[in-house]
Backbone as a printed PyTorch tensor [residue, N CA C, xyz], in Angstrom:
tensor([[[ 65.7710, 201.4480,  75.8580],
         [ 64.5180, 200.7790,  76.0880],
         [ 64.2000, 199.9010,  74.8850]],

        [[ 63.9820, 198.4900,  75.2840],
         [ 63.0080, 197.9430,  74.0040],
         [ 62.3380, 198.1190,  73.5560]],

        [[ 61.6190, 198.3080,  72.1680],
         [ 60.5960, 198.1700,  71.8100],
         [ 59.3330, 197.0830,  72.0520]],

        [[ 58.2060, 197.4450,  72.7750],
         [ 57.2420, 196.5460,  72.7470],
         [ 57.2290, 195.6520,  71.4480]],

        [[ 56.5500, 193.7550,  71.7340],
         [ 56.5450, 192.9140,  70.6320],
         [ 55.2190, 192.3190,  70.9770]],

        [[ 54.8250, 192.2760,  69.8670],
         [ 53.4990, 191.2700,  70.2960],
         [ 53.9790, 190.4770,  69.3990]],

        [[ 54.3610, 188.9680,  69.1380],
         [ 54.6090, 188.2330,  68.2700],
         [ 53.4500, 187.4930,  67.9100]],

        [[ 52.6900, 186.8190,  67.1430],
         [ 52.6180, 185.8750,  66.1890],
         [ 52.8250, 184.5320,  65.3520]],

        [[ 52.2250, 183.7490,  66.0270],
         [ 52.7770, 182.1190,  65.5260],
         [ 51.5150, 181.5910,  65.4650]],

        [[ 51.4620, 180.1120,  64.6380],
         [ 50.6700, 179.0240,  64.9760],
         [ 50.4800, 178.2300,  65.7260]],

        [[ 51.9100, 178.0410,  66.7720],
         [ 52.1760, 177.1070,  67.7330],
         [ 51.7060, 178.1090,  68.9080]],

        [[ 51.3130, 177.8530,  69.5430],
         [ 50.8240, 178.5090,  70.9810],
         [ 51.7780, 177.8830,  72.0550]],

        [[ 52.7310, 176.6100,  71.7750],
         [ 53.7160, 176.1400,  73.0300],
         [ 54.7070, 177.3780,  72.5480]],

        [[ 55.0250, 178.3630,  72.0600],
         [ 55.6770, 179.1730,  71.7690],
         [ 55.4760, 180.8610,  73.0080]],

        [[ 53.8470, 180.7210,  73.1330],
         [ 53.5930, 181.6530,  73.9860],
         [ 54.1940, 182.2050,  75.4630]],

        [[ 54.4800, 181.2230,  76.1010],
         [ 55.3860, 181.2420,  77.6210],
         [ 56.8160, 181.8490,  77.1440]],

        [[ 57.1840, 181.1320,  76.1850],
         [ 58.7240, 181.5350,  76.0370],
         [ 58.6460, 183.0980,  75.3510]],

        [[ 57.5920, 183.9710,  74.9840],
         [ 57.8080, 184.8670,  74.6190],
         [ 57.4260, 185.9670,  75.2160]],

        [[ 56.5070, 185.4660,  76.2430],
         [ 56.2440, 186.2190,  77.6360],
         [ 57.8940, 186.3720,  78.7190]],

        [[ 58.3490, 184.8030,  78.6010],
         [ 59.4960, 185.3060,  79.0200],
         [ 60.9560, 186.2680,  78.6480]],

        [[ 60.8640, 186.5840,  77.3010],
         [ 61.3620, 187.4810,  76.4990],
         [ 60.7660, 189.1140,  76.9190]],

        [[ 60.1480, 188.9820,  77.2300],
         [ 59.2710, 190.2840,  77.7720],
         [ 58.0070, 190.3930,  76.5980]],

        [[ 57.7730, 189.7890,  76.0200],
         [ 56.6510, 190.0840,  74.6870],
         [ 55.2560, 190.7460,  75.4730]],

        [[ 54.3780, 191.9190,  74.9940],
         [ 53.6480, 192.3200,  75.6160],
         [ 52.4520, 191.9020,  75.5680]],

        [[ 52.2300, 191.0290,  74.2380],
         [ 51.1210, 189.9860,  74.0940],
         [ 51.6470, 188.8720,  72.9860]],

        [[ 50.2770, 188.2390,  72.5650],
         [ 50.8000, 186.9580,  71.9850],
         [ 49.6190, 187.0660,  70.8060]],

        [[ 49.5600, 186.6640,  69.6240],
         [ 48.7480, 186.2420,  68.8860],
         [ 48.9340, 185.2770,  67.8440]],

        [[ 47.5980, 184.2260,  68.6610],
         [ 47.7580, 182.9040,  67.6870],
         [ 47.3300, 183.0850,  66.0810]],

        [[ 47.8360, 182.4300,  65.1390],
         [ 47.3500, 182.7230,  64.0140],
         [ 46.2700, 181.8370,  63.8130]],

        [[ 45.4770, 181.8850,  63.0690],
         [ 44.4610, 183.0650,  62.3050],
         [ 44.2440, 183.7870,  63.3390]],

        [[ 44.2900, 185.4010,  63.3670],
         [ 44.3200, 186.2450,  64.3800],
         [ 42.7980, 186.6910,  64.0010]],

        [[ 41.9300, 186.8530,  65.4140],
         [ 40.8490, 187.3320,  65.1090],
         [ 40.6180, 188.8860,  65.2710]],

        [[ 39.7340, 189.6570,  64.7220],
         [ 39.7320, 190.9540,  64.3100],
         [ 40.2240, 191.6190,  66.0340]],

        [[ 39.1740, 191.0430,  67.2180],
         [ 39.2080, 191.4750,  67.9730],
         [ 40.3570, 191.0640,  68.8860]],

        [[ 40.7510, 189.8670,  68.7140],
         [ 42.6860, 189.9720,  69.4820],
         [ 43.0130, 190.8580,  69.1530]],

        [[ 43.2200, 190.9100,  67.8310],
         [ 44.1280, 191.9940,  67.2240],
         [ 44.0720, 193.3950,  67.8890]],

        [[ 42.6960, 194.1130,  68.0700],
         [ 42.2100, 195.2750,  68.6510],
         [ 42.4830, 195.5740,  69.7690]],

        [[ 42.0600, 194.5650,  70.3430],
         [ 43.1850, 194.3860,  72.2360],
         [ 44.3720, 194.4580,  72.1240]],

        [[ 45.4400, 193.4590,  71.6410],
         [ 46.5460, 193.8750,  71.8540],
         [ 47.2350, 195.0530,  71.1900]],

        [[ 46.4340, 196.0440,  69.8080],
         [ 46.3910, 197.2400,  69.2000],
         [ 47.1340, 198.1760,  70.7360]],

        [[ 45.4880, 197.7220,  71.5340],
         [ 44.7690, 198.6070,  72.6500],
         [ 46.5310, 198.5150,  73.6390]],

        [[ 46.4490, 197.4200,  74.0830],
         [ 47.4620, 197.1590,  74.6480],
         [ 48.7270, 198.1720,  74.6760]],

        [[ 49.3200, 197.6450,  73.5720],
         [ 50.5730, 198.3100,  72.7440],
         [ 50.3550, 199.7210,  72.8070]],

        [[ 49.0330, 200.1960,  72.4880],
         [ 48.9310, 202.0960,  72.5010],
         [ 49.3200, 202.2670,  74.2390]],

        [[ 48.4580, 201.7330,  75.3860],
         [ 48.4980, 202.3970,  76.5250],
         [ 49.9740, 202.0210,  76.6030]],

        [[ 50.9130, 201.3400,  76.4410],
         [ 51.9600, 201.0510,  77.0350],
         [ 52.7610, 201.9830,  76.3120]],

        [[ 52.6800, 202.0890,  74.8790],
         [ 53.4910, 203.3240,  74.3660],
         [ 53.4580, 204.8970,  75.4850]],

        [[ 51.7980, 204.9900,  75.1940],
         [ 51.6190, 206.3400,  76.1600],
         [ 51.8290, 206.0330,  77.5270]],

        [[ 52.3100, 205.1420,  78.1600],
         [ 52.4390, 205.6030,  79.7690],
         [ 53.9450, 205.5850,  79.2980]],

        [[ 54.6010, 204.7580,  78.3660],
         [ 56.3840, 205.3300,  78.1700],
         [ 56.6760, 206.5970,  78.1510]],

        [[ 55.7010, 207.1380,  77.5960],
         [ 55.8410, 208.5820,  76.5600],
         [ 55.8510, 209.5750,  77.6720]],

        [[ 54.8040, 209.4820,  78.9160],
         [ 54.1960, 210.1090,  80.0180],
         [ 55.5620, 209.8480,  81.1070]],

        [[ 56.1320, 208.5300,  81.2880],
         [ 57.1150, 208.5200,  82.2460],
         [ 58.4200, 209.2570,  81.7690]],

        [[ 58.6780, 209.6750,  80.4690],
         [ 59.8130, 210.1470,  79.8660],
         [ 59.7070, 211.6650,  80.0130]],

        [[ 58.4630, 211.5190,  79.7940],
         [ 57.9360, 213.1810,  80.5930],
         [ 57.8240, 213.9270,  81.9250]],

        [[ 57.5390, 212.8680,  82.3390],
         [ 57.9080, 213.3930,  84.0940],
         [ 59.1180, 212.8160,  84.3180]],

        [[ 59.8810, 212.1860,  83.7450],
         [ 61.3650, 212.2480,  84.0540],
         [ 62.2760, 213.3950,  84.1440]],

        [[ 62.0250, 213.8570,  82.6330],
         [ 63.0070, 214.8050,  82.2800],
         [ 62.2330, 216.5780,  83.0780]],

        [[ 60.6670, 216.3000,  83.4710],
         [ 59.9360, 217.2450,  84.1520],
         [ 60.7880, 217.5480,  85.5280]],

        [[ 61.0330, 216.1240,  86.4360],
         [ 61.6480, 215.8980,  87.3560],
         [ 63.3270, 216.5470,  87.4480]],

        [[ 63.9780, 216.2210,  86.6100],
         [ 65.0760, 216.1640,  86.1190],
         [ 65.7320, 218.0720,  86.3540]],

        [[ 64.6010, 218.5080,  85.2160],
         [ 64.9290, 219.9130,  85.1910],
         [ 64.8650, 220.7580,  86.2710]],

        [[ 63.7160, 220.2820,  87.4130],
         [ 63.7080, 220.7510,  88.1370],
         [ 64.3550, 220.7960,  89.1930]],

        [[ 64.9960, 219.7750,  88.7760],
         [ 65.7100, 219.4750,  90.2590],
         [ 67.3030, 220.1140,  89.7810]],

        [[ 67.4930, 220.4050,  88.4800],
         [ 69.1030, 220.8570,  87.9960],
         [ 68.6690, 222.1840,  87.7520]],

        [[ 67.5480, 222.7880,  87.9220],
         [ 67.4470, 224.0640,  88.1920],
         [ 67.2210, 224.9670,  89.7390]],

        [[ 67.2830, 223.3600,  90.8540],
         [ 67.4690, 224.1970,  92.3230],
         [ 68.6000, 223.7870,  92.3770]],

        [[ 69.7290, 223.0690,  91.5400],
         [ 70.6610, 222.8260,  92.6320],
         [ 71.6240, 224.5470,  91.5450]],

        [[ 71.2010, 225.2970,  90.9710],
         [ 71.8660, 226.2070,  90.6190],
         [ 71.8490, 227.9530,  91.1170]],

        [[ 72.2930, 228.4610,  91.9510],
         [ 71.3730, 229.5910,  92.4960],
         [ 70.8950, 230.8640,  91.1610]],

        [[ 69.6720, 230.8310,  91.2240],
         [ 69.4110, 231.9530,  90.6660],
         [ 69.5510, 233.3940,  90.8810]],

        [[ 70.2030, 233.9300,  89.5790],
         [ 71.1490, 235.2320,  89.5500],
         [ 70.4320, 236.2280,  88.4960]],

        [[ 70.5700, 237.1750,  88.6420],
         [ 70.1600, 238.4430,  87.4570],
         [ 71.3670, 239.2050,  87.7490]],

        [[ 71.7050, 239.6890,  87.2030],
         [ 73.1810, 240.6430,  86.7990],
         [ 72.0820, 242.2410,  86.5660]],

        [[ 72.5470, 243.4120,  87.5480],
         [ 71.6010, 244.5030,  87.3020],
         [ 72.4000, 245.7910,  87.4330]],

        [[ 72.3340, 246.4510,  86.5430],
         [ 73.3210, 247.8560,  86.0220],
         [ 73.2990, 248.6590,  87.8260]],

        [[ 74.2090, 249.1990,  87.8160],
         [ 74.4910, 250.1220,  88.8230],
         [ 75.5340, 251.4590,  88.2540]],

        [[ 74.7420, 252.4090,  89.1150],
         [ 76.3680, 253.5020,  88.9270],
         [ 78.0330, 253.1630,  88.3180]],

        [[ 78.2330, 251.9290,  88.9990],
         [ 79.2390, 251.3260,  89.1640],
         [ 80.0750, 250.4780,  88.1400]],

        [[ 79.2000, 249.8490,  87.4210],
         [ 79.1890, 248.6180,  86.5050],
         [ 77.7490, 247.8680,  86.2810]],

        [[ 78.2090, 246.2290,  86.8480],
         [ 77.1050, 245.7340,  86.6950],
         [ 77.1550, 244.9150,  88.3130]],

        [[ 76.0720, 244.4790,  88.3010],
         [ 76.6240, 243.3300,  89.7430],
         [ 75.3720, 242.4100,  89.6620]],

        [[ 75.7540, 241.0150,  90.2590],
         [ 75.6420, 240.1190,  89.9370],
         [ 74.5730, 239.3950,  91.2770]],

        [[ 73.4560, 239.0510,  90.9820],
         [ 72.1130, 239.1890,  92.5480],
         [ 71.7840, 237.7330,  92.5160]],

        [[ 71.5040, 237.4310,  93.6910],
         [ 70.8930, 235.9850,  93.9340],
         [ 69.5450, 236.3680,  93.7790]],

        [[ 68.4910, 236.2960,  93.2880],
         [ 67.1870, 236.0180,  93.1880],
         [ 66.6090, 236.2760,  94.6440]],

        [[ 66.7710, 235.0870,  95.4230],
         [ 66.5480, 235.0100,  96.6740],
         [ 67.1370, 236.1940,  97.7530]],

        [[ 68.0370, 236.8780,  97.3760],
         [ 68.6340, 237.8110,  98.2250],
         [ 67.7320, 239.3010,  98.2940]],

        [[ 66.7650, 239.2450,  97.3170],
         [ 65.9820, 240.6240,  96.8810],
         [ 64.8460, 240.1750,  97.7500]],

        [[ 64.4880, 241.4570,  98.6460],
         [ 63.3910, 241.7180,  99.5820],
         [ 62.0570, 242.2230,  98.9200]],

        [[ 62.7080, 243.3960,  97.9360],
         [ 61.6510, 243.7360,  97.5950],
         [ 62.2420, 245.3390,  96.9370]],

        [[ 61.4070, 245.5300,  96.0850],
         [ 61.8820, 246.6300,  94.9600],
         [ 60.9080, 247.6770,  94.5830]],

        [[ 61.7880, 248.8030,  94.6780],
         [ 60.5000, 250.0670,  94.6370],
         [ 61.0590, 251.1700,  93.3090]],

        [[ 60.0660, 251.8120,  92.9890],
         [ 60.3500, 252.4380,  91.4000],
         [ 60.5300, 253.7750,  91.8360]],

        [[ 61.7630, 253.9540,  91.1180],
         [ 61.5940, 255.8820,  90.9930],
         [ 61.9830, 256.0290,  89.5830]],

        [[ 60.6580, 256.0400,  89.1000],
         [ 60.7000, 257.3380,  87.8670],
         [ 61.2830, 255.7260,  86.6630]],

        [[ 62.3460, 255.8390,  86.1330],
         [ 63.0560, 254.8800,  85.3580],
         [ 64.1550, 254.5070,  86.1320]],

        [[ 64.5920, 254.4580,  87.1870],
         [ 65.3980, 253.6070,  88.0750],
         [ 64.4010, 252.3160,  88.9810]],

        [[ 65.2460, 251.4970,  89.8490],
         [ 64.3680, 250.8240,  91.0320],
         [ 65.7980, 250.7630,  91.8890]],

        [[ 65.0370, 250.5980,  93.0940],
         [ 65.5220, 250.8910,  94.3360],
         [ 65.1360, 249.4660,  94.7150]],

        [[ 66.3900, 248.3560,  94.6210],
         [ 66.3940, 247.1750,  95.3320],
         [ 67.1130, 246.8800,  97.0370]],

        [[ 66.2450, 246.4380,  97.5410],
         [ 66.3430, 246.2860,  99.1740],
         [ 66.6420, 244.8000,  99.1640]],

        [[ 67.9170, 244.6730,  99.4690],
         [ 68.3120, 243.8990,  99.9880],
         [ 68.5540, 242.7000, 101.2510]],

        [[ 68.6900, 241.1980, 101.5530],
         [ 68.9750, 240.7870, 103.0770],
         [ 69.9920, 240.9160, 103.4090]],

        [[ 71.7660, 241.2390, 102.5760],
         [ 72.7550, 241.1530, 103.3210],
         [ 73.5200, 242.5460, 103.1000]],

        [[ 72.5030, 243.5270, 102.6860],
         [ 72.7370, 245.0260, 102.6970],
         [ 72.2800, 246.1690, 103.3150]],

        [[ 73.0470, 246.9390, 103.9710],
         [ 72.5950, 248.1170, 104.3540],
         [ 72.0780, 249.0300, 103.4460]],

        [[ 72.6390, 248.9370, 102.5420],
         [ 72.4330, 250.4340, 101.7250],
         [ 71.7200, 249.4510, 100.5600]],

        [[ 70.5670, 250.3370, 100.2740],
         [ 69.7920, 250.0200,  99.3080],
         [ 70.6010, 249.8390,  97.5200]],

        [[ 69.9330, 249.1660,  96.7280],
         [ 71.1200, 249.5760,  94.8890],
         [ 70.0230, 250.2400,  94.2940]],

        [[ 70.4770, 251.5130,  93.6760],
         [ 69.7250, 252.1610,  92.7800],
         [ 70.5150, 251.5060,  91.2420]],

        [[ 69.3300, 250.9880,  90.7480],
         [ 69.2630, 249.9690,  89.5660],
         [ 68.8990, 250.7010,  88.4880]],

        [[ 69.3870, 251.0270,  87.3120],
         [ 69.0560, 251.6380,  86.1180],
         [ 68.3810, 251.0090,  84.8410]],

        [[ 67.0940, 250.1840,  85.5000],
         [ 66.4790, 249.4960,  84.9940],
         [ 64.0740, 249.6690,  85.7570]],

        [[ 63.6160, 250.2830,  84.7650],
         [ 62.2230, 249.9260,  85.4690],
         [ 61.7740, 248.8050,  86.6440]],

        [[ 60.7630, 249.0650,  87.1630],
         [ 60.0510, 248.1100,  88.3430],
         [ 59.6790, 247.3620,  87.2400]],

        [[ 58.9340, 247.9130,  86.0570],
         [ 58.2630, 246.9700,  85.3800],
         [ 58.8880, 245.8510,  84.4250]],

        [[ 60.2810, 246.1760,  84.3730],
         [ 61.4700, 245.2020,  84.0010],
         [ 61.6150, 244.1060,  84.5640]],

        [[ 61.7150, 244.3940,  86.1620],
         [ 62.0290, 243.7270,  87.5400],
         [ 60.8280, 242.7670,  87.6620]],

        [[ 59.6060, 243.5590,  87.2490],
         [ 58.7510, 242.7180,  87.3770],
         [ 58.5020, 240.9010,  86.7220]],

        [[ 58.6310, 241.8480,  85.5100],
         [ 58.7950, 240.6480,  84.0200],
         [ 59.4990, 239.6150,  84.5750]],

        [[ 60.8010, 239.9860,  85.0320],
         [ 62.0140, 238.8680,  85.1660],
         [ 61.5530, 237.8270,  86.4670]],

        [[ 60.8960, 239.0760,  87.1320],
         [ 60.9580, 238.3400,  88.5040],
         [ 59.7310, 237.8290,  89.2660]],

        [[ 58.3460, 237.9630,  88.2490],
         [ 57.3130, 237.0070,  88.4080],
         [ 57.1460, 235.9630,  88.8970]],

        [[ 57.8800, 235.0670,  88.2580],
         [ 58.2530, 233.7900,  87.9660],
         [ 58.6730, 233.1290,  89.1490]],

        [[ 59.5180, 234.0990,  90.3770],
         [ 60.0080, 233.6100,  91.5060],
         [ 59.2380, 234.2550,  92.6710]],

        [[ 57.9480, 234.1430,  92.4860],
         [ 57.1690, 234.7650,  93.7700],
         [ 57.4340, 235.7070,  94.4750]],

        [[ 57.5120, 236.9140,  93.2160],
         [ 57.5500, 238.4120,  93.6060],
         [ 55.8490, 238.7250,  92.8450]],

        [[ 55.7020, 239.4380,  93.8640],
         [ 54.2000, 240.3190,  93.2990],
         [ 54.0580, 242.0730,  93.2260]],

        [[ 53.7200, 242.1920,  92.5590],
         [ 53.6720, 243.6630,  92.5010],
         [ 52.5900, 244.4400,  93.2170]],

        [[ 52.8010, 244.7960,  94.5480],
         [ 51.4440, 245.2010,  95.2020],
         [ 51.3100, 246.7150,  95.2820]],

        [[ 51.8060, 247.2220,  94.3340],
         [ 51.6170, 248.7880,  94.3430],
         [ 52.1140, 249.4910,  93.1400]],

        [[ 51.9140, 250.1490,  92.4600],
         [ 52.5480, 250.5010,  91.0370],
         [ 53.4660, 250.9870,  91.1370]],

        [[ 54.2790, 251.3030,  92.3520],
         [ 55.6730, 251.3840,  92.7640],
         [ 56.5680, 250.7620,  93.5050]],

        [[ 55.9340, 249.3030,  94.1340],
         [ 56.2040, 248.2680,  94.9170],
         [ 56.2330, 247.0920,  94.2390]],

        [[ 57.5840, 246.2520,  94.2350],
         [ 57.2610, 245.0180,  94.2340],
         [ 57.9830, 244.1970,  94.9690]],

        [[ 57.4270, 242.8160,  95.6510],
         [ 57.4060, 242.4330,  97.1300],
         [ 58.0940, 241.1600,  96.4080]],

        [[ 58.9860, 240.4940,  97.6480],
         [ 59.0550, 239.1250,  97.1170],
         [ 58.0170, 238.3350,  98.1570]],

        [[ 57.6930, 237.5210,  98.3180],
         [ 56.3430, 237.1440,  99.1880],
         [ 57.2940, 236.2920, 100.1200]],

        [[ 58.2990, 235.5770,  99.8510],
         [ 59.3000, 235.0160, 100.9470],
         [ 59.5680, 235.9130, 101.9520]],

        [[ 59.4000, 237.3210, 101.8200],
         [ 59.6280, 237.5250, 102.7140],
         [ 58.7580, 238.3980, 103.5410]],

        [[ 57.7830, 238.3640, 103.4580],
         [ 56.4800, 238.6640, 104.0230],
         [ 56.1790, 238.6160, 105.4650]],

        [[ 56.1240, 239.2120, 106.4530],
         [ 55.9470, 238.8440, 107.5970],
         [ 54.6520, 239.5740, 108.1510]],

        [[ 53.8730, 240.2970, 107.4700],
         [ 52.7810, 240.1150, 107.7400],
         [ 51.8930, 241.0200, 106.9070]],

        [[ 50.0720, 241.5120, 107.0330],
         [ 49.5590, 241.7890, 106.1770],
         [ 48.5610, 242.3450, 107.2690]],

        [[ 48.2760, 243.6180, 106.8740],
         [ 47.7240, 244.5430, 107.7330],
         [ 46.4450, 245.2820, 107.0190]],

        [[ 45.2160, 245.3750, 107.6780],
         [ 44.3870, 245.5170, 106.9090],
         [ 43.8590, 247.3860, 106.7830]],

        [[ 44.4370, 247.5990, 108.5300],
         [ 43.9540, 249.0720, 108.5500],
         [ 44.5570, 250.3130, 107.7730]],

        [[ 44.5510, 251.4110, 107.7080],
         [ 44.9050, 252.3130, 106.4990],
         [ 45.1010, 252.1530, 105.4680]],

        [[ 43.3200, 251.1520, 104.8780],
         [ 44.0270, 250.9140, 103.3730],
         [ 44.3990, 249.1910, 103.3340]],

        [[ 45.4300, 248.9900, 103.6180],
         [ 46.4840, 247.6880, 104.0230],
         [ 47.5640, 247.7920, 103.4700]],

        [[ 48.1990, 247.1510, 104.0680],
         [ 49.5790, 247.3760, 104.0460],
         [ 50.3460, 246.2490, 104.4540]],

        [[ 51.7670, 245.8210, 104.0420],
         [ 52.4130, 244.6040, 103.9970],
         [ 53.5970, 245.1830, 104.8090]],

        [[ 54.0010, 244.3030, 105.9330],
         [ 55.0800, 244.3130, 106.8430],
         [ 56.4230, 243.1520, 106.2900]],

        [[ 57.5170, 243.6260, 105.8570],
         [ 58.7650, 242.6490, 105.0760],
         [ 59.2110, 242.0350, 106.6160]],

        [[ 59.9980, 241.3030, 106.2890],
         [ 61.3380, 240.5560, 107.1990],
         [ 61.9810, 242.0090, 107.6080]],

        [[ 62.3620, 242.7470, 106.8790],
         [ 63.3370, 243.6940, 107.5260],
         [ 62.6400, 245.0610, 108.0890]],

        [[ 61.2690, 244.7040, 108.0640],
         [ 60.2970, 245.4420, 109.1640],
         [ 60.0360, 247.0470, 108.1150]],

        [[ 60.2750, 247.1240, 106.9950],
         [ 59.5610, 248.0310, 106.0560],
         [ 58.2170, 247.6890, 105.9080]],

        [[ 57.6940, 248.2880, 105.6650],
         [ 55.6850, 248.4190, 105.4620],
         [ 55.7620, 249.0970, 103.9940]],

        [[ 54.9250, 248.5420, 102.9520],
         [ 54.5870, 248.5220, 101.8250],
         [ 53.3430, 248.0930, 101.8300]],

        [[ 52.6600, 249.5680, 101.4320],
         [ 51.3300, 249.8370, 101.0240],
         [ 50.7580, 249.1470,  99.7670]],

        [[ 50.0210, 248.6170, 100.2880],
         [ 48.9000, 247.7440,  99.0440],
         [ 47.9630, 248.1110,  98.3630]],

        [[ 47.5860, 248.7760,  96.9560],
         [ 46.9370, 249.4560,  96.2270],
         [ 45.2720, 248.3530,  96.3320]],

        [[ 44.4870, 248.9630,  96.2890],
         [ 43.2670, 248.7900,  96.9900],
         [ 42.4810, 247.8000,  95.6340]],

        [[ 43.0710, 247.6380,  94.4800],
         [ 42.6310, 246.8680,  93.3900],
         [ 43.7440, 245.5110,  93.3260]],

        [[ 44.5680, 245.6670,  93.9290],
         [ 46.0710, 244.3930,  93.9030],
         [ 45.9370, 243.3630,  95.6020]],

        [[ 44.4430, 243.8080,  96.0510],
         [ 44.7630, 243.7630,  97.6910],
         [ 44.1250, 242.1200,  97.4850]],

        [[ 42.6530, 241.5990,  96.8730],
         [ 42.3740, 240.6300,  96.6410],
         [ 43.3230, 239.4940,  96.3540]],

        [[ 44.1240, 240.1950,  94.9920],
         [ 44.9080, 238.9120,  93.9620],
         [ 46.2650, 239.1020,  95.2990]],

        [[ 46.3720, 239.7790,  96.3740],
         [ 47.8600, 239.5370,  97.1700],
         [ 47.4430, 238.7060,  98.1430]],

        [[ 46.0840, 238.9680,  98.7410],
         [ 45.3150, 237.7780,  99.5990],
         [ 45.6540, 236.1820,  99.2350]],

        [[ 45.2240, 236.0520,  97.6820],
         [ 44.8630, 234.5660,  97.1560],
         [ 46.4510, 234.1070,  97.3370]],

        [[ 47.5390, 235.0090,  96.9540],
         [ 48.6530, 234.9560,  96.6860],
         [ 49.6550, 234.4150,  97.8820]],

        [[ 49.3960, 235.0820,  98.7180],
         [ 49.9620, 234.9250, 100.2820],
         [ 48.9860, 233.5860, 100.8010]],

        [[ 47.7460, 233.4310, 100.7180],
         [ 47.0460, 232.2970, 101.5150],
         [ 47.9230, 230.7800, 100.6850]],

        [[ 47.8830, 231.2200,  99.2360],
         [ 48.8800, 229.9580,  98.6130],
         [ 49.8480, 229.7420,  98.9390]],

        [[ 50.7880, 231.0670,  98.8490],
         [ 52.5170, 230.5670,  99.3340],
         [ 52.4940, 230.1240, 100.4040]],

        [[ 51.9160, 229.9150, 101.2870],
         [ 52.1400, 229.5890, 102.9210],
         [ 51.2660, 227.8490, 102.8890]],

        [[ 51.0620, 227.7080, 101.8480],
         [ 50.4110, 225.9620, 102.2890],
         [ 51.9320, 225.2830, 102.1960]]])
């Protein structure tokens, strides 16, 4: 990118040709206090809308080289370790210092040797909510929200997860958002 120019001369037949250079203003000499202040003015907004488009560039940028990558967490098992799409987790329930992750392309549940409240931390961020101090939901997959006994949340894979009666408000605001 060029640097903005406001040039400066005595000749003013000089002005066109420096507009056609791209110059962002012009000032004839003897420059008066208040040209000067305008094209100051000038030169600042054009710096800051550079500064602002370089910002939602690289805003743009990241975001878009962070969907084209699938998001993964790697989570201890009996076994070893194994390696999770983000998106593949239904929803996760705590026993004790393990969690019990429910899966879409699994039958059998993974007992994970890691806290809910671990799961939580990591997995905030991707529109999981914690609607029970032993539940946490991903809201993608939500299929519905039930108010009687309490209330209670119906998944995609037709499990019901009870909603603690202080988490029931902030899962309301939560669910009415994800769905615009």
């Amino acid at each position: 990118m060029l640097a903005p120019i406001v040039p400066s001369t005595a000749f003013d037949k000089y002005a066109v040709q420096a507009f056609k250079f791209s110059a962002l203003d012009y000032l004839l000499k003897l420059v008066e206090a208040d040209e000067l202040k305008a094209a100051i003015q000038k030169l600042s907004d054009k710096l800051y809308r550079t500064n602002i488009n370089a910002q939602m560039e690289a805003l743009l940028h990241n975001l878009k080289s962070s969907q084209d990558k699938p998001k993964r967490i790697c989570v201890p098992v009996v076994s070893g370790i194994i390696f999770l799409k983000i998106s593949d987790i239904i929803r996760c329930q705590s026993s004790s210092n393990y969690t019990t992750l429910y899966l879409t392309d699994q039958q059998q549940p993974l007992l994970v040797a890691k806290t809910l409240k671990e799961f939580e931390d990591m997995l905030v961020e991707y529109d999981f909510f914690r609607v029970h101090h032993s539940h946490l939901i991903n809201l993608a997959y939500v299929k519905s929200y039930h108010k009687r006994d309490g209330g209670y949340i119906t998944l995609t894979d037709n499990s019901e997860v009870e909603v603690s009666t202080r988490r029931k408000e902030e899962l309301l605001k939560k669910l009415s958002a994800y769905s615009l």
